[in-house]
N, C-alpha and C positions, 0 to 999 in steps of 0.2 A: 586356757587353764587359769582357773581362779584359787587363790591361796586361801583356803578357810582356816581361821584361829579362834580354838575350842578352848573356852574358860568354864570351869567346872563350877558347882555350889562348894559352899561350906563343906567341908571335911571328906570332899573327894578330891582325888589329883586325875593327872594325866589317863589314866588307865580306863578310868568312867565312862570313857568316850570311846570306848574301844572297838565294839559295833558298828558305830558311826564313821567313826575316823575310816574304818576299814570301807565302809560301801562308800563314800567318800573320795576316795585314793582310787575306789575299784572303779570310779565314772570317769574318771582322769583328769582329776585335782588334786589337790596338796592339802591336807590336813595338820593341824599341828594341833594337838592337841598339851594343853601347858599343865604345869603343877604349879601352883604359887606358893613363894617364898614363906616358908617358917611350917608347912604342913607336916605335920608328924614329929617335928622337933622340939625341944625344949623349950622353955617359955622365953621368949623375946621381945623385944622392943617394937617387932613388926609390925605395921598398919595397914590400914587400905590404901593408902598414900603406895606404899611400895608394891602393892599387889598392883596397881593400876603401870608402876611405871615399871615393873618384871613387864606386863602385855604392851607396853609403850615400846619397850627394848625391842621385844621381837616383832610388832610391826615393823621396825625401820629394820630389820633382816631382811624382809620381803620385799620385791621390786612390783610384783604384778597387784589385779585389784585384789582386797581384801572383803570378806565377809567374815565379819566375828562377831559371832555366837555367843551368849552367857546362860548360865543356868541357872536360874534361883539367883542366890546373893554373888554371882558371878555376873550378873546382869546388871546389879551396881558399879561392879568393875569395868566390866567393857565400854558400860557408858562412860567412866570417868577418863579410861584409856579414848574413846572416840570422840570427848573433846578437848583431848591435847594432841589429837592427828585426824582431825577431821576430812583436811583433803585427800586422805589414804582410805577411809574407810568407803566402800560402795555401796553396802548395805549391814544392817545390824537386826541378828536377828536373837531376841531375848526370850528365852525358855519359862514358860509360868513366870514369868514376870515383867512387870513394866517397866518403861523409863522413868528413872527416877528424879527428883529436882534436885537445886541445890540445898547442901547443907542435908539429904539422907542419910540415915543409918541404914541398917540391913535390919539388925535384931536384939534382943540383949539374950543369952545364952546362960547358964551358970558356968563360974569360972573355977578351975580346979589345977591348981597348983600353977595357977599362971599360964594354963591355957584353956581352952573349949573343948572339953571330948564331945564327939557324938553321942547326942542321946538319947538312941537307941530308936527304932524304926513305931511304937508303939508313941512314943511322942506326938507324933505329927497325925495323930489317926486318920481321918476320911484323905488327908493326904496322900497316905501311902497304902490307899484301898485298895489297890491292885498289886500289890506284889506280894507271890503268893507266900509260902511259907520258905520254901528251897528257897527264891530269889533272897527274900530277908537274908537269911544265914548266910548267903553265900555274900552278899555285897555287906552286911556289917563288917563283915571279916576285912575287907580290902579302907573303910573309914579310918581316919588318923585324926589324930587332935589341930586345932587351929591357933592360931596366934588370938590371945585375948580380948587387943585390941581391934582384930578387924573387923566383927561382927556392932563394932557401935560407932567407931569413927563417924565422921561427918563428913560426907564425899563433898568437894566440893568442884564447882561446875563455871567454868568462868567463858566459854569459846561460844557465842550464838551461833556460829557456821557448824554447830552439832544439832541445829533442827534442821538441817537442810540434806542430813542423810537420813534416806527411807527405813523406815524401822516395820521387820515384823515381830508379833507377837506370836509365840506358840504356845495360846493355853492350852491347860489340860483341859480343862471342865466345863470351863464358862466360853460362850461366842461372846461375838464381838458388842450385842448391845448387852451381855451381862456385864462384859469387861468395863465398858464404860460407866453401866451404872454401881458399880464396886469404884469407880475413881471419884465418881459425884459426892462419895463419902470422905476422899480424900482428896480437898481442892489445889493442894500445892501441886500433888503427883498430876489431876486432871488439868492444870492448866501447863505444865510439861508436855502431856501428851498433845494438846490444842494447838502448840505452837508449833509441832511437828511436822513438817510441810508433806509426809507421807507416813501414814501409821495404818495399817491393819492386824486385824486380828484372825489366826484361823484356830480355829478351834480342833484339838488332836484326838477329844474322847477319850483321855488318861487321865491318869492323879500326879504328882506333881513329879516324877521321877521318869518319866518317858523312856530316859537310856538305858532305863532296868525293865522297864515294861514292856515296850513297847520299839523297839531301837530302829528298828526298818519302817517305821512309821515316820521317827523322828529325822532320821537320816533324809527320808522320801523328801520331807517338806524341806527340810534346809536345801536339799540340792534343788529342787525349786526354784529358790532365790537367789541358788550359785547360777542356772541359767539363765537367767532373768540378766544378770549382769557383765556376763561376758560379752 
């Protein structure tokens, strides 16, 4: 039994996951799927700094291997969380996005009244090319505001024994040599990946929201890499 620990994007919690979590738990694994600290709440002091160490606390909950998962700007997190417990992680698998280097941001967002609302599914176009109109409406509804600070923090990365867990990537869109030549534009992120002693990419055929689109898809591929390491 492998303990998977599900970190969402930006301005989704625990719930996002919930397809997943469920075929997950149905293969006979443990799923946790997290909310991070300050989501939906008033405007706070909160960082990335605490978002990493809310997914630090609940590794050290877990006795068995771990596989954790990130989504988008949860995939800054997980990394910043898998190098401060490196020897716990078994594999890391990052959802449309890469590992990131030291010293990343996520994004800069507009800030409103002290925090980051979602905004709004027409934002992010060829992103969200796949989800149809129902899905929109239906998953705007469940998005909540973010903590200010977390979407620009500066993750910082200090443990090398965090190249020496195998990382998948699950793009939406791009395979593996588009993935890489999309890093050749960004040499901090591409020599991150280089030093990675196991890195691939599979490509999902989605846009960047898979748990809405596409979930049994998403699900398939991550349990994948929960057998691979049991």
């Amino acid at each position: 039994m492998v303990d998977v620990i599900l970190i969402p994007g930006l301005w989704l919690d625990a719930a996002s996951w919930a397809p997943v979590t469920a075929a997950i738990d149905a293969a006979g694994h443990r799923a946790h799927p997290l909310t991070m600290p300050g989501v939906g709440e008033p405007a706070s002091d909160i960082g990335i700094d605490d978002w990493v160490a809310a997914v630090v606390e609940h590794i050290d909950l877990v006795e068995g291997p771990i596989v954790l998962v990130g989504h988008s700007g949860g995939g800054n997190v997980a990394y910043g969380a898998a190098d401060r417990r490196p020897d716990r992680i078994a594999h890391l698998v990052l959802v449309d996005t890469a590992p990131p280097p030291d010293g990343a941001d996520i994004s800069e967002f507009p800030v409103v009244d002290g925090v980051v609302p979602f905004p709004g599914w027409d934002f992010f176009g060829d992103d969200a090319a796949d989800l149809d109109e129902t899905t929109r409406a239906r998953t705007v509804a469940t998005t909540r505001t973010i903590p200010a600070r977390v979407p620009t923090d500066a993750l910082r990365l200090s443990d090398d024994r965090r190249f020496d867990i195998p990382v998948t990537m699950l793009s939406g869109a791009a395979d593996e040599t588009e993935v890489r030549a999309m890093l050749d534009q960004w040499p901090s992120w591409r020599d991150t990946v280089e030093r990675i002693r196991f890195f691939e990419v599979v490509k999902l055929g989605t846009a960047h929201w898979p748990q809405f689109s596409q979930p049994a898809r998403l699900a398939g591929e991550i349990l994948k890499v929960v057998d691979r390491v049991q």
